[in-house]
N, C-alpha and C positions, 0 to 999 in steps of 0.2 A: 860686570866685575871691574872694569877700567874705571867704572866713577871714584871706588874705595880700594881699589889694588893697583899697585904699581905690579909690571909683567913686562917679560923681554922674550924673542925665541927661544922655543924648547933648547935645553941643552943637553950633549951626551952624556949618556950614562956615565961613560970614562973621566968625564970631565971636572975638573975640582971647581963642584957648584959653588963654593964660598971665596974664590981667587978674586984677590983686587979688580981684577976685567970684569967679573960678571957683576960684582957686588955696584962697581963703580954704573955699571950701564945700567943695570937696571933703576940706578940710584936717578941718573939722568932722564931715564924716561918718567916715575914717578915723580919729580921733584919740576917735570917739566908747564908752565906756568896754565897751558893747556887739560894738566892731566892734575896734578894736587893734591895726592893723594895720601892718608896718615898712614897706610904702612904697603911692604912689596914682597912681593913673594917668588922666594927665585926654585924651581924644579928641575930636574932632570930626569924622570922616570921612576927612578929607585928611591930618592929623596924628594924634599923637602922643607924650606925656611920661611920662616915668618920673621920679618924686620919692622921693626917699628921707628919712623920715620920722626917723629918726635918727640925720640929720648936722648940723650948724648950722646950713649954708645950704638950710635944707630945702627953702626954695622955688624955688631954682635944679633943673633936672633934670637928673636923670642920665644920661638918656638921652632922645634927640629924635630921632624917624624921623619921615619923610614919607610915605606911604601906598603910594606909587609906588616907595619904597626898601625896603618890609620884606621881600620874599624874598629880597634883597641883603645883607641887613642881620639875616635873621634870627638867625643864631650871636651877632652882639651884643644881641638881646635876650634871649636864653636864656640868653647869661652873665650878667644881672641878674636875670631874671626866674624862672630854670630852678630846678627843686624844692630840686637843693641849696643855690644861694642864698638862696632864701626861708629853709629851715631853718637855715643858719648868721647870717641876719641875727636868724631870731630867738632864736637861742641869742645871740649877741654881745649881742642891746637886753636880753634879761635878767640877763646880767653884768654890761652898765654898773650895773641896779636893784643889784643887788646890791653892788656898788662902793659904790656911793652909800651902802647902808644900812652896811658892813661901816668905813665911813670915819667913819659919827658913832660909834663904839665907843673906850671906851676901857680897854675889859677885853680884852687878849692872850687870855682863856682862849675869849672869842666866835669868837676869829679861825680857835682851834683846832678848835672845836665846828662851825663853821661847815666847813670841812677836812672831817668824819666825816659829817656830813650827808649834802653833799652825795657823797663815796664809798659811804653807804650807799643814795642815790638811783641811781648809775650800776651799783652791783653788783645795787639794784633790778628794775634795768631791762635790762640785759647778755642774760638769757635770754630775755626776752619780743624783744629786738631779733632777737638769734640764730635767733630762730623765725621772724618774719619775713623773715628772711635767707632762710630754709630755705625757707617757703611760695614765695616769689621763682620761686627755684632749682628747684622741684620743680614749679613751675606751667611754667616755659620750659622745663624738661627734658621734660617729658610734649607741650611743643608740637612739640618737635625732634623728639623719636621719631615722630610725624606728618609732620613734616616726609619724616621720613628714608624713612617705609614709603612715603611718597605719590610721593616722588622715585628711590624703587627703582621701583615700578611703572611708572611713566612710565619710565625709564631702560631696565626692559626685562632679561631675559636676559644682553643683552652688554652692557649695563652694570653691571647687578651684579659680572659676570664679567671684566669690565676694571679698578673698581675692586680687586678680589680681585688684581689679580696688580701689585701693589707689596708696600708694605711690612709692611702690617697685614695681618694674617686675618681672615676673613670673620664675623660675629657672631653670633649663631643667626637673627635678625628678617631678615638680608639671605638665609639659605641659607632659609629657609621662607618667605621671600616667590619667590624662584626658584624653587624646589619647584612653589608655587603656579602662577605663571604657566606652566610647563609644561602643567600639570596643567587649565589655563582653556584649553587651546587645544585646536584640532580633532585628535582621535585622529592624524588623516595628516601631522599637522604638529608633532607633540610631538619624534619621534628627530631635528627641524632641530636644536632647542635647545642639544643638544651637542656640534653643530660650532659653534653660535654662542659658544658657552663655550672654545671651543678654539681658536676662529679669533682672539682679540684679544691670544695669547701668538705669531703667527705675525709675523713680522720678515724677509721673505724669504724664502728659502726653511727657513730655523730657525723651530722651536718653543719660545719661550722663555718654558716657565711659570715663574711663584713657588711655591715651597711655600705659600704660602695661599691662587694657585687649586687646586689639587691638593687643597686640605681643601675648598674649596667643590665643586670638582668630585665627590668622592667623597663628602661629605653628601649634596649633591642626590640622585645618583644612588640611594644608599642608597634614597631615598623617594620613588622612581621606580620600584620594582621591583614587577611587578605590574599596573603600570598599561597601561593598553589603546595601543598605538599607539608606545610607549617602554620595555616591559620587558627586551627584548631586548639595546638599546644601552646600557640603564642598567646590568644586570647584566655587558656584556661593559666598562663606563666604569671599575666600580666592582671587578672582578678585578682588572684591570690596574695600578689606583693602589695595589691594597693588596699585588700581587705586587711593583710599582716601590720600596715601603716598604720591604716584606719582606725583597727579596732585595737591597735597594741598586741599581735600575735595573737589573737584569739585560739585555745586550743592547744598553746604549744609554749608554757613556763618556761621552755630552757632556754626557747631561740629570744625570748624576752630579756630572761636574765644575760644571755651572752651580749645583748642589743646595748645594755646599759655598760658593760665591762668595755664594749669596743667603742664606748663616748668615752671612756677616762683611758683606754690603757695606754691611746697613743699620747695622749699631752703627758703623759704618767712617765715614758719611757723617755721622753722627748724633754722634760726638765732633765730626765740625769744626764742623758747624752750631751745638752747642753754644757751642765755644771762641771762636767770631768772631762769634757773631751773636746772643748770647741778652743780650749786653747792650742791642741793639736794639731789640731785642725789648720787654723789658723795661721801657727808656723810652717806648713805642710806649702799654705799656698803663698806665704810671703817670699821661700824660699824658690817656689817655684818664678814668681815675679821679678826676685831677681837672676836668677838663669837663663831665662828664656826671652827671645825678643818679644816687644808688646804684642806685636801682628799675633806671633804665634800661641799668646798669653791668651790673650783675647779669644781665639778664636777656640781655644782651650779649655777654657771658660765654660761652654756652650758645649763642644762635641766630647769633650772627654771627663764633665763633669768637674772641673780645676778650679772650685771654688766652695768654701765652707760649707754653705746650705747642702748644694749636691753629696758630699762627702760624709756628712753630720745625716741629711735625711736616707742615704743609703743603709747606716748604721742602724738608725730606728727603726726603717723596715726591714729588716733584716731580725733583730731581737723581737719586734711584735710578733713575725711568724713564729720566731722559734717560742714564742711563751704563747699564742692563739691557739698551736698546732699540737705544742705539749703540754698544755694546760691538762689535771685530771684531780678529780673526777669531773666530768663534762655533766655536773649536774646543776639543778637551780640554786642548792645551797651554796654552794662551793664559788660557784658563780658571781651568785650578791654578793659574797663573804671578799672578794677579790678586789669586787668593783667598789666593794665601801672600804676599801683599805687604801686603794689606791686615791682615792678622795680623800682621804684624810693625810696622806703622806702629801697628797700636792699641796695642803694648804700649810706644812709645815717647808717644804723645801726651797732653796732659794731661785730666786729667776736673773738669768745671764738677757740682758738686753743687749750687749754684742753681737748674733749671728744671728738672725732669723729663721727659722725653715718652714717647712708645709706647704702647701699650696695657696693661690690668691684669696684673700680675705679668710684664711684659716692658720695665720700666724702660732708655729710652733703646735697645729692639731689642736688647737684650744676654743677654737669655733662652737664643738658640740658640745664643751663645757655650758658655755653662755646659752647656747639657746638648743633645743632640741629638734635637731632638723627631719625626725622620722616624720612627721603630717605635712609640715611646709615644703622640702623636697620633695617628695612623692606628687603633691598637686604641681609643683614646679614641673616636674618632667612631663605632667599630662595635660597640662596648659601648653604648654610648645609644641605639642602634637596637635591643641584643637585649634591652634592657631595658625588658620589657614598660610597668614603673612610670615610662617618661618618656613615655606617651604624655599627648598636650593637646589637648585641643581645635583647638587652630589645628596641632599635628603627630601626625593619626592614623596612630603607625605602625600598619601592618598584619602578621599572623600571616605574610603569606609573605617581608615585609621581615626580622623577627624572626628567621625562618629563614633569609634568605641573609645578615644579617650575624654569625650564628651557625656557619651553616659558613664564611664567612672566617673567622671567630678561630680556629674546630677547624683548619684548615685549612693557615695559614700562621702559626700560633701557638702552636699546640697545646695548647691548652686550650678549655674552653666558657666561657661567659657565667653561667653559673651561674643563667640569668633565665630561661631559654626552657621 
């Protein structure tokens, strides 16, 4: 606190924290050549003042709380107090110095030297900031991924499983933490887990998965095969999804027609979100950027979701479930009838190239417009299985995994894995 605050001993309660004496001492210790500091802060228990050291009326405060006021009151001392103001006051009191020296000059060419200087000072310093940026950014990201595995595990099976069936696909850290907790529980109680993965797409008496529980379903399962208590269901989990693939749902028109609805409904939802609300958005985190200091902007960013995309992709998944879940009739007409409407309204609607969201390389949920990822995913997931060279530490496949996601490929693909 001594770097940016002038301070002198506590004073008594009884004492008039504002009398020439104290204003004066504390003035001396801030102001001391040692200490330098743009504003001081004089307390006494009950009270306290904020002085700002380089205004005219310096001895007037700038801020006066009562002791009994500051949890009340605290956002107004963090707009004084808060990291970024400290740094912008003392960027400002070195400009005045500068003013000052740049005004007894009467050579133009100082004015211009002065210009290059100080550019060569900010282009100085630009990467050494940017790293700091980065250290920031990469310390909060490595807390969130903790965050996220500590919050899968607590969540559980059907929670992992529930998040999976909106909008996004499931990420490797959420399908091998599921794996896991299978995998931690009592032999007699592992083949529960994939009615618990199936039960959270049940809406009545309809089964309404997403295509990205269907990837988490058929991962897991993949890495379940083998295992004592759940080989059985897992290998009959993971035919099933890859024949579903295969042969376009063979058997079963609605989970077809639903397959085609959940390729447009998210870019569908995710245009208006876009068009009507990403300027909201937008104001939402500009205001926050200037309130809060960078550090804690940044790291804000990351854990608390304080950024457009987060805020904008919260909202779409949020509206997909409430139109996947109350969508009716849950039938094949009603179905098609949904998903060719919503095709025909995205080719009339405008696109915001402002805010980006979705996930990597699926820019705004518009990925499974362009290409239809039901047969290319499916071999994706069962090609990482038969490839021996992706086992890890935290995903030991095993030789008999290796081989049953090897004859799914020969199988409904007709080809090998080339790994096995």
């Amino acid at each position: 606190m001594a770097s940016v605050y002038g301070s002198s001993k506590p004073k008594r309660p009884d004492a008039d924290l504002f009398s020439e004496q104290h204003i004066g001492q504390a003035w001396s210790y801030a102001t001391h050549p040692r200490i330098d500091v743009p504003f001081m802060v004089l307390a006494n228990g009950t009270r306290f003042g904020v002085f700002d050291l380089g205004e005219d009326e310096w001895d007037t405060p700038i801020l006066h709380i009562q002791q009994d006021e500051l949890a009340a009151r605290f956002a107004s001392l963090e707009a004084v107090l808060g990291a970024r103001q400290i740094a912008s006051a003392a960027r400002r009191r070195q400009l005045r110095h500068l003013r000052r020296a740049l005004a007894a000059q009467l050579d133009d060419q100082a004015l211009d030297q002065t210009l290059r200087d100080v550019q060569t000072i900010v282009d100085d310093l630009r990467p050494e900031i940017r790293r700091k940026q980065a250290a920031v950014t990469s310390e909060a990201w490595a807390e969130q991924f903790e965050r996220w595995e500590a919050g899968d595990r607590q969540a559980g099976v059907w929670g992992i499983a529930f998040a999976a069936n909106g909008v996004r696909g499931p990420v490797g850290a959420e399908i091998l933490t599921c794996a896991e907790l299978i995998r931690e529980r009592e032999p007699e109680h592992r083949a529960d887990a994939f009615d618990e993965m199936l039960a959270v797409a049940r809406v009545g008496d309809t089964a309404r998965q997403t295509w990205s529980l269907q990837v988490l379903r058929l991962s897991v399962a993949l890495r379940c095969v083998g295992v004592d208590g759940c080989d059985s269901i897992a290998r009959e989990t993971a035919l099933g999804l890859v024949r579903d693939a295969a042969e376009r749902y063979p058997g079963d028109p609605v989970a077809a027609a639903a397959y085609e609805l959940w390729r447009v409904l998210p870019a569908f939802l995710a245009r208006l979100v876009l068009v009507y609300q990403a300027d909201s958005a937008t104001e939402q985190v500009e205001r926050a950027r200037a309130t809060f200091d960078v550090e804690r902007f940044l790291r804000d960013q990351v854990l608390a979701g304080l950024n457009e995309e987060a805020m904008l992709g919260q909202t779409i998944d949020l509206l997909f479930r409430q139109v996947w879940t109350g969508f009716a009739p849950w039938t094949v007409e009603a179905l098609q009838a949904a998903a060719q409407t919503c095709w025909e309204l995205l080719t009339t609607m405008p696109q915001s190239g402002r805010v980006t969201i979705g996930q990597v390389n699926n820019a705004n949920f518009e990925t499974p417009l362009e290409s239809d990822p039901l047969v290319p995913i499916t071999r994706n997931v069962l090609l990482q299985v038969a490839d021996p060279s992706s086992r890890t530490a935290r995903d030991p496949i095993s030789p008999s995994q290796v081989a049953f996601a090897d004859e799914l490929i020969g199988r409904f693909f007709g080809e090998e894995s080339g790994d096995s």
